[in-house]
C-alpha positions as CSV (number, residue, x, y, z in Angstrom):
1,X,0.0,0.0,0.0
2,X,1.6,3.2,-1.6
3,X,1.7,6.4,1.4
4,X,3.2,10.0,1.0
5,X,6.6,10.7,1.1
6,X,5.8,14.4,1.8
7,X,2.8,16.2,3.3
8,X,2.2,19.4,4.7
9,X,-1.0,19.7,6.7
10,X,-2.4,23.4,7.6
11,X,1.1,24.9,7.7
12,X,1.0,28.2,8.4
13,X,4.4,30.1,9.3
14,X,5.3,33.5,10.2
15,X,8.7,35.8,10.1
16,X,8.5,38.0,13.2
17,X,4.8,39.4,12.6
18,X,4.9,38.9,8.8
19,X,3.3,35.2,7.5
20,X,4.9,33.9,4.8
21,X,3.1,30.9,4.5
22,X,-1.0,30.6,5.0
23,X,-2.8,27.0,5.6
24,X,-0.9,25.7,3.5
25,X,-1.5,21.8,2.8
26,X,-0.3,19.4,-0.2
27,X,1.4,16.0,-0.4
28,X,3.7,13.8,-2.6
29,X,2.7,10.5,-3.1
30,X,5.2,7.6,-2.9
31,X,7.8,6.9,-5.8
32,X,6.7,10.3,-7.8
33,X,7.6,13.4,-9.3
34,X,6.2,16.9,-7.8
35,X,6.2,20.7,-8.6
36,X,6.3,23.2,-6.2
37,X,5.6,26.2,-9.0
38,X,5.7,29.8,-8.0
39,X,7.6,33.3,-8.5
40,X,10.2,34.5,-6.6
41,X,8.9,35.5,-2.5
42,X,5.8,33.2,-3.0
43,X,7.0,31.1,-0.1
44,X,8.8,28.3,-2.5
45,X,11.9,28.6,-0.5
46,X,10.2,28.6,3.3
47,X,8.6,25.6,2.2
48,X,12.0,23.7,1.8
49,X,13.5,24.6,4.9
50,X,10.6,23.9,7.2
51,X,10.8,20.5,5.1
52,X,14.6,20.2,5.6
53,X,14.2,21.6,9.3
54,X,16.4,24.8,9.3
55,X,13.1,26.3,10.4
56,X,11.4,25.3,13.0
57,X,7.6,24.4,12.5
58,X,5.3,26.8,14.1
59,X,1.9,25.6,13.0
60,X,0.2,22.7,11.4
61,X,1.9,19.4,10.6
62,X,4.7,18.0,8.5
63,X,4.9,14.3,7.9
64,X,8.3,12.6,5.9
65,X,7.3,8.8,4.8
66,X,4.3,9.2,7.6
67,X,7.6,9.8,10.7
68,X,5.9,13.6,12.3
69,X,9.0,16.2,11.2
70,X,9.4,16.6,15.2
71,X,10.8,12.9,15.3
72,X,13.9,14.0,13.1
73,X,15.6,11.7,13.8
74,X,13.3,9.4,12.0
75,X,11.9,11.7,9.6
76,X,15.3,13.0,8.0
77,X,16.6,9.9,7.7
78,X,15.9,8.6,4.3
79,X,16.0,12.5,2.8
80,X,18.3,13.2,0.6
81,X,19.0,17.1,-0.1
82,X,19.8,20.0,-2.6
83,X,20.0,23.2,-1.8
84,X,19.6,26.7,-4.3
85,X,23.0,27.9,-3.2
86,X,25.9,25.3,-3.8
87,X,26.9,23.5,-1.0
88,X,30.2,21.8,-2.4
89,X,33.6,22.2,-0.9
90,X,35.4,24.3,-3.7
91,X,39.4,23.0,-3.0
92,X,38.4,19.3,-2.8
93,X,37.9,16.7,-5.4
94,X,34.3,15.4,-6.3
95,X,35.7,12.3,-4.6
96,X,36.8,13.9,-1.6
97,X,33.4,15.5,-1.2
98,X,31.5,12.7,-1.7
99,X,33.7,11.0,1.1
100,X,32.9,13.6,3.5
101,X,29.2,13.4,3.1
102,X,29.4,9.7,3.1
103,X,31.0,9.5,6.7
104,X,28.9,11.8,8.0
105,X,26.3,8.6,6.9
106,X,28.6,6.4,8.8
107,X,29.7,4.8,5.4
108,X,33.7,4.3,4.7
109,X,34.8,5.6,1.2
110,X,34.2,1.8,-0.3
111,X,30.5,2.1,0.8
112,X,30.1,5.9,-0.5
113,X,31.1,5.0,-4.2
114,X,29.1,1.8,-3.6
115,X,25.8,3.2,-3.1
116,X,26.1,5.7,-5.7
117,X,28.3,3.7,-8.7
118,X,25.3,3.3,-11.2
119,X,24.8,7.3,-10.9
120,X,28.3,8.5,-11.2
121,X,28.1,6.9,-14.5
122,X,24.6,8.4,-15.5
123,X,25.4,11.6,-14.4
124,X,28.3,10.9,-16.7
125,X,30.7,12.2,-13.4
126,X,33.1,9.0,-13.7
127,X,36.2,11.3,-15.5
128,X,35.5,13.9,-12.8
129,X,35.8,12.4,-9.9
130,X,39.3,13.0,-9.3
131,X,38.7,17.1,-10.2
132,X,38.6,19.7,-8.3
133,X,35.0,21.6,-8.0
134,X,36.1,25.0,-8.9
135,X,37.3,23.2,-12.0
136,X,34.0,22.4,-12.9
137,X,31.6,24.1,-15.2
138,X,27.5,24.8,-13.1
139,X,26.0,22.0,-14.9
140,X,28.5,19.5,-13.6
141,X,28.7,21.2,-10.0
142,X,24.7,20.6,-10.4
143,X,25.1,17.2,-10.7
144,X,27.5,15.9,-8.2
145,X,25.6,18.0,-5.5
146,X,22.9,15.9,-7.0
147,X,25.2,12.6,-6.6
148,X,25.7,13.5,-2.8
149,X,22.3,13.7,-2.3
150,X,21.7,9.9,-3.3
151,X,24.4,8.3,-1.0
152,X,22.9,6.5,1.2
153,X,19.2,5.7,-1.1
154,X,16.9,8.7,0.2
155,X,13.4,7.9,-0.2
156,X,12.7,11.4,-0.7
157,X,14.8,14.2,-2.7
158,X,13.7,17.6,-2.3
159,X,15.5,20.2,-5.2
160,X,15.2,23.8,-4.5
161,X,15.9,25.4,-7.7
162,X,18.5,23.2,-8.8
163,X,18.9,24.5,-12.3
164,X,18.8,28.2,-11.8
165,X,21.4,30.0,-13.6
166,X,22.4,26.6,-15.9
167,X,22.3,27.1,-19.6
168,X,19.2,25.1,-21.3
169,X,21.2,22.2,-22.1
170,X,22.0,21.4,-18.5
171,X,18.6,22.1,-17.2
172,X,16.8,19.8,-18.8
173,X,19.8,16.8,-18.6
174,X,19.3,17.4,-15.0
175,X,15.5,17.5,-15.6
176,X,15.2,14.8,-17.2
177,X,17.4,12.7,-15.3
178,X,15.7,13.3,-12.0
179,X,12.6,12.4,-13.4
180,X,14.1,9.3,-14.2
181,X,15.2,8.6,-10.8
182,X,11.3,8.2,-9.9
183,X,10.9,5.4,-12.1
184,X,14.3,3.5,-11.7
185,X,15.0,3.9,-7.9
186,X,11.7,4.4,-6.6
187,X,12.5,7.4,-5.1
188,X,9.9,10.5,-4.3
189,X,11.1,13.9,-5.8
190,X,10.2,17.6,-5.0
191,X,11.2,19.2,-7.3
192,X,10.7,23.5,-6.6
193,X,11.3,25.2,-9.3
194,X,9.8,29.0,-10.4
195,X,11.0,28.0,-14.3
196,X,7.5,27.2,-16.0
197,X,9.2,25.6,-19.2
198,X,10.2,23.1,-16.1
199,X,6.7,22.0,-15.8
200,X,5.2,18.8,-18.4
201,X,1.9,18.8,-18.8
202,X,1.2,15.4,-17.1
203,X,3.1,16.5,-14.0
204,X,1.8,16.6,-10.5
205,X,1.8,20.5,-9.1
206,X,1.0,22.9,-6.6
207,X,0.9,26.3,-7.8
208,X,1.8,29.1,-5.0
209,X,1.5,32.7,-4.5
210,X,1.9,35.0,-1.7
211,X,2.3,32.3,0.6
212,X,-1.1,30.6,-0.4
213,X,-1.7,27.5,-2.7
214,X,-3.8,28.8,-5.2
215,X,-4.3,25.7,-7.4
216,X,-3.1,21.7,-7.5
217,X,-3.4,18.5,-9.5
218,X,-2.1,17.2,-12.8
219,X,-1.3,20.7,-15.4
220,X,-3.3,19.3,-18.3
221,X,-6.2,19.1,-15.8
222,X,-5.5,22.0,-14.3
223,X,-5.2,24.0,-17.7
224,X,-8.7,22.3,-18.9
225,X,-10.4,23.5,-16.0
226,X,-9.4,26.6,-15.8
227,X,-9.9,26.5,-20.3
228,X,-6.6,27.9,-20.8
229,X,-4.2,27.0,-23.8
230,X,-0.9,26.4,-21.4
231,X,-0.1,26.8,-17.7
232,X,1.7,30.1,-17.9
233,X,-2.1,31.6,-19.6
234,X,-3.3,29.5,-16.5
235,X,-1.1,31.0,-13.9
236,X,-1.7,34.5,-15.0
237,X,-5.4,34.0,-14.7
238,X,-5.1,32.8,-11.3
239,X,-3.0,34.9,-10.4
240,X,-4.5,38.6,-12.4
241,X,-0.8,39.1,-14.0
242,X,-1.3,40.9,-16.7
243,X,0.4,39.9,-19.7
């Protein structure tokens, strides 16, 4: 019996007396692909750290593969991670940074390169792994930060913005390869993005905006019931952008 990898609950959250984030409730079913789509300040980025626990939750409920996000210990377990603003140590190796994470698993270098051997060679990272990062162009930074993230088989992997500032190329090969993770690893993807070029039209979506979710469900769907030709003629009627 399939549960949700993800789901938020009435979350609301506040910064000082300023909320960010109002009732907000959605969830990611097990072993698939989900958008979080919204502009920049919409509450995208709140979302991921009350997920990832750099905030703390003020109200409503989180749940990670049905653990409560208060039992972290549990909850954070099988998560794997990638964050908007690279993460990567600079002056080591991809190896050497995919050591360190590893022992912070509690896995020796053997069992780091191990878990992760099938994607080095996907992400096509097998002649890199003896480079140093600042040697590296973005899209290949992207995807060993993207690499890390799978040692140790997370059942979840959340992505905050992971291809901004990429050139198209690289987007979509990291796109297109995280979507594939779903189906070949089982594995549960958030995948926040404000890109909507990012968004297929058979893909599962909440739509924010000012800290509300104004919309959800699968796009075509959502762009028949709204009778709109595309999602970004959807999105600005929801939302009253001009155009």
């Amino acid at each position: 019996m399939k549960y949700n990898s993800l789901e938020f609950k009435n979350v609301s959250f506040s910064y000082d007396v300023k909320e960010v984030l109002k009732d907000i409730s959605f969830s990611i079913k097990e072993a698939s692909f989900f958008v979080l789509l919204g502009l920049n300040g919409a509450g995208k980025s709140t979302i991921f750290s009350l997920t990832t626990r750099l905030l703390k939750l003020q109200k409503g409920e989180i749940y990670i593969n049905n653990f409560p996000i208060k039992d972290y210990s549990n909850a954070l377990k099988d998560i794997g991670i990638v964050f908007q603003e690279p993460t990567l140590d600079l002056d080591l190796t991809v190896k050497q940074n995919l050591y360190y994470y590893g022992a912070l698993k509690g896995l020796d270098f053997k069992q780091t390169i191990f878990t992760i051997e099938d994607e080095i060679k996907k992400l096509e990272l097998e002649n890199h792994l003896d480079t140093q990062v600042r040697n590296l162009n973005g899209g290949h930074r992207r995807r060993v930060e993207i690499l890390r993230a799978l040692i140790n088989k997370p059942k979840l992997l959340l992505l905050d913005e992971p291809t901004v500032g990429l050139d198209l190329k690289s987007r979509f090969d990291i796109l297109n390869y995280v979507k594939e993770l779903v189906n070949t690893n089982n594995i549960s993807v958030l995948w926040i993005t404000h890109l909507f070029d990012e968004v297929d039209e058979n893909d599962d979506i909440s739509i924010i905006k000012d800290g509300k979710i104004i919309e959800s469900g699968i796009v075509k769907e959502i762009i028949n019931k709204h009778n709109k030709a595309n999602l970004i003629d959807t999105f600005n009627a929801l939302t009253k952008v001009e155009k």
